[in-house]
N, C-alpha and C positions, 0 to 999 in steps of 0.2 A: 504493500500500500504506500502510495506514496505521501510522504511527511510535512513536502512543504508549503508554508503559509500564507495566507491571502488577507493582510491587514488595509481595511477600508478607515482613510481619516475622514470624518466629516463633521461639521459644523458651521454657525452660524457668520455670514459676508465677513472677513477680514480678522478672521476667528485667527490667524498665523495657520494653515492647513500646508499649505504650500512651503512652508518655513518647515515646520515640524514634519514632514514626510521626507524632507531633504535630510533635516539633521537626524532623525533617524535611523533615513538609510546611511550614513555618514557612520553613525557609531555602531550597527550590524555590521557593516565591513570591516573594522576594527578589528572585529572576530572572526574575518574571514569567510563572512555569509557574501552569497550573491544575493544580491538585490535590484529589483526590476521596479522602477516607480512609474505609475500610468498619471500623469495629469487629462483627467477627464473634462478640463473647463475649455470650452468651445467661445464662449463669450468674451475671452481675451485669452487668448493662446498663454502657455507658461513658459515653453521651452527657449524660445529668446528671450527671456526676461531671465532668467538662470543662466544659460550659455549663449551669450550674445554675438560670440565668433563664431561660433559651430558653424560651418556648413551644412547646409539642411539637404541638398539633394534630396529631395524628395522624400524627406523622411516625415511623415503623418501619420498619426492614430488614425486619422478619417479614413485614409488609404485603406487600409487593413478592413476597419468595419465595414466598410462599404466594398468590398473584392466578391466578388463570385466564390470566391474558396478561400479559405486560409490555413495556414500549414506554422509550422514552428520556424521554419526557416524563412518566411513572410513576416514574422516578429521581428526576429532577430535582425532582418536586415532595415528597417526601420527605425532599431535602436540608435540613440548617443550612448555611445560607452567614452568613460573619464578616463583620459592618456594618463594620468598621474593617481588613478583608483578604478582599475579593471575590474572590481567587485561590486560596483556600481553602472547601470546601462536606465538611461532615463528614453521614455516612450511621449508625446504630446502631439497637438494639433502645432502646424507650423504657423507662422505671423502672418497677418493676413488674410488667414481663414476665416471662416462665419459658417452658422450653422446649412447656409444654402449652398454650401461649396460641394457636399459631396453627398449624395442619396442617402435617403433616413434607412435604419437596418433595424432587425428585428431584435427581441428578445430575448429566441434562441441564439443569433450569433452573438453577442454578448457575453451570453454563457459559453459558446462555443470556444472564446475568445480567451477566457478566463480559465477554462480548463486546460487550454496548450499553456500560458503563461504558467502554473501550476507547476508544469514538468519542466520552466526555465530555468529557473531558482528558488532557492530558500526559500525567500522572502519576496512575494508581491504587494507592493504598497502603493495602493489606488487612491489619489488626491480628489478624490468625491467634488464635483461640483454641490454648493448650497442650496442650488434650484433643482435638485436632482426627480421633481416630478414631471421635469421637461430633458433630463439626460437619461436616455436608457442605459448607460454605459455603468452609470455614479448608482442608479436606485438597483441593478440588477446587484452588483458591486455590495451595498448594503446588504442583500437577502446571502448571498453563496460568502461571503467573509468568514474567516475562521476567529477574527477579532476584527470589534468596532470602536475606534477611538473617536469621542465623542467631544470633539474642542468648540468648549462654551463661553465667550467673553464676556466678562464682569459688569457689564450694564443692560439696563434696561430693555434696548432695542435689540440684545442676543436672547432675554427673557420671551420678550414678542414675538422671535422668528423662530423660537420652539415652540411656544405656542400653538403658532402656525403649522409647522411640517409633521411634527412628534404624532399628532394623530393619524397622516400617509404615512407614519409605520406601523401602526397598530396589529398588523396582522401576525400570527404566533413565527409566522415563519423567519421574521425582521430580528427578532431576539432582542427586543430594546433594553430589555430588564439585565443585559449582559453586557450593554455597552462599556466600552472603559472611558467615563467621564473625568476630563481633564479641563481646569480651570484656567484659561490662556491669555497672555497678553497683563497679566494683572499688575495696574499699576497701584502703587501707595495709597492715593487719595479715592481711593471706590471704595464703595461699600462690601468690601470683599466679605466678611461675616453674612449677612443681610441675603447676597447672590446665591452665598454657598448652601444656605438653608433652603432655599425657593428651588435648586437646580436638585437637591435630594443626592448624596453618593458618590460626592466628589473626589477620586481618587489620586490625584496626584494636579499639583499647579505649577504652571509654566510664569514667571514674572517676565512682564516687560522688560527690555533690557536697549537703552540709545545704541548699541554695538549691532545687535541684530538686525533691526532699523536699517542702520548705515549698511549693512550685509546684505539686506533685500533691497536695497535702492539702486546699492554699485555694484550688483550683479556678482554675490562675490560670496554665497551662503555656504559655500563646502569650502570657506575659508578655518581655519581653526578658530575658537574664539578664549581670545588674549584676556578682559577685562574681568576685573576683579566681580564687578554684579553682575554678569555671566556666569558665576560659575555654577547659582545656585539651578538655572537655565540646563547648564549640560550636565549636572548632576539630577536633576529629575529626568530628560531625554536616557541619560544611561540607564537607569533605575525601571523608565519605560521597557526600553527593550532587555532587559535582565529580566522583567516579568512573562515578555509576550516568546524569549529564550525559553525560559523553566516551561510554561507551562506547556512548550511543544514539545519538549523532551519529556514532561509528566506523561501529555495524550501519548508520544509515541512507546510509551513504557508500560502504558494502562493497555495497547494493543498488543502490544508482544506477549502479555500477559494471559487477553482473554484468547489469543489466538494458541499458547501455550494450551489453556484448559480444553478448550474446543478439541483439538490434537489429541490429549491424554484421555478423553471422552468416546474419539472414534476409535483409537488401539482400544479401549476398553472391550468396545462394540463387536471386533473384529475378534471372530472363533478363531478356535487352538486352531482347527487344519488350515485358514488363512492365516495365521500368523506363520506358520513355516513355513509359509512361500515369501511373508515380509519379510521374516526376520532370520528365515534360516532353518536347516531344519529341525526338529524338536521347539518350534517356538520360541527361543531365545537367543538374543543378539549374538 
């Protein structure tokens, strides 16, 4: 069975979504995971805004979802892979895209899309568009997630846009009651106490930080970060992925297990005169 994970970020316009998938996948690599990050936002492309040289040759998520067939090696050629962090390969719509550029696709390829990336790497981290009842790519993304990090900003108009979306997940299959709710962006002077009780189950908080800012302005976020009120920033990012680490090596351990008992269950099953054709003759190894 194959092990590796499919973590969807999403949350409310300007929640840092794009920031924190980057640095992320930043610190998975650390540890030598591959990492494939999908920016799903069609309404202002991401990939030039992160790697502003890259030569794009034709490299689009639109491409891919909209093709007659897609294959692994259709991904991959698609990809930006980092010359100076090969365990890093980022996926997006290119500049000057719009949602009319390339035919709407369905929601099995979606999924279809999702299960080859599956078998790319470790780790696939899907930057959820916030409008995700208008992207099939970001709400399908939500439902097949093995983990949902759930980035909520500290005021009032991130309270309103859960308001709003939280009930199009309602359904059992969304798993909202699993999300991993993260309190993003928070600066000093909010009501951070007040947000944290209204938002219910806040697991870990990202503070503002002027360094990260200047990172997403100057195109420059898989930079290391130097500042001292950073640190407490890449110390909850690490902490992040030490969690969503464990507990893939947990599930992968809870399977090797029940697939152990499954096993011990059928030799059970299996007569003396079949087993000495298993195991040899007289039934034992």
């Amino acid at each position: 069975m194959n092990n590796n994970k499919i973590i969807a970020l999403w949350g409310n316009p300007d929640a840092g979504k794009t920031t924190v998938s980057i640095k992320l996948a930043k610190e998975l690599s650390t540890k030598k995971k591959n990492v494939i990050v999908v920016f799903c936002d069609v309404l202002s492309p991401s990939i030039m805004t992160i790697l502003p040289y890259a030569k794009e040759e034709n490299k689009s998520l639109g491409s891919i979802l909209s093709a007659p067939e897609i294959t692994q090696e259709d991904i991959l050629s698609k990809c930006f892979t980092l010359e100076k962090n090969p365990y890093i390969s980022l996926l997006g719509y290119s500049q000057g895209e719009n949602i009319f550029t390339y035919a709407s696709y369905s929601k099995e390829r979606a999924v279809d899309f999702l299960i080859l990336l599956r078998h790319l790497a470790d780790y696939v981290i899907i930057d959820c568009s916030s409008v995700f009842a208008y992207d099939t790519l970001s709400a399908v993304a939500l439902e097949m997630a093995d983990n949902v990090v759930r980035l909520c900003s500290s005021n009032l108009k991130a309270i309103s846009y859960f308001a709003s979306y939280l009930p199009l997940l309602a359904g059992r299959r969304f798993n909202v009651d699993k999300h991993i709710k993260v309190l993003s962006k928070v600066k000093e002077k909010e009501p951070k106490d007040q947000i944290i009780e209204m938002y219910r189950g806040i697991k870990y908080e990202l503070p503002y930080t002027e360094e990260i800012e200047n990172q997403f302005l100057s195109a420059s976020l898989f930079n290391h970060l130097k500042d001292k009120n950073s640190l407490e920033y890449e110390n909850t990012i690490r902490a992040l992925s030490n969690y969503l680490i464990d507990e893939k090596e947990n599930t992968k351990n809870s399977i090797s297990k029940k697939n152990a008992v499954e096993i011990k269950s059928k030799i059970k099953e299996i007569s003396l005169f079949k087993k000495a054709f298993v195991f040899g003759k007289g039934g034992t190894k």
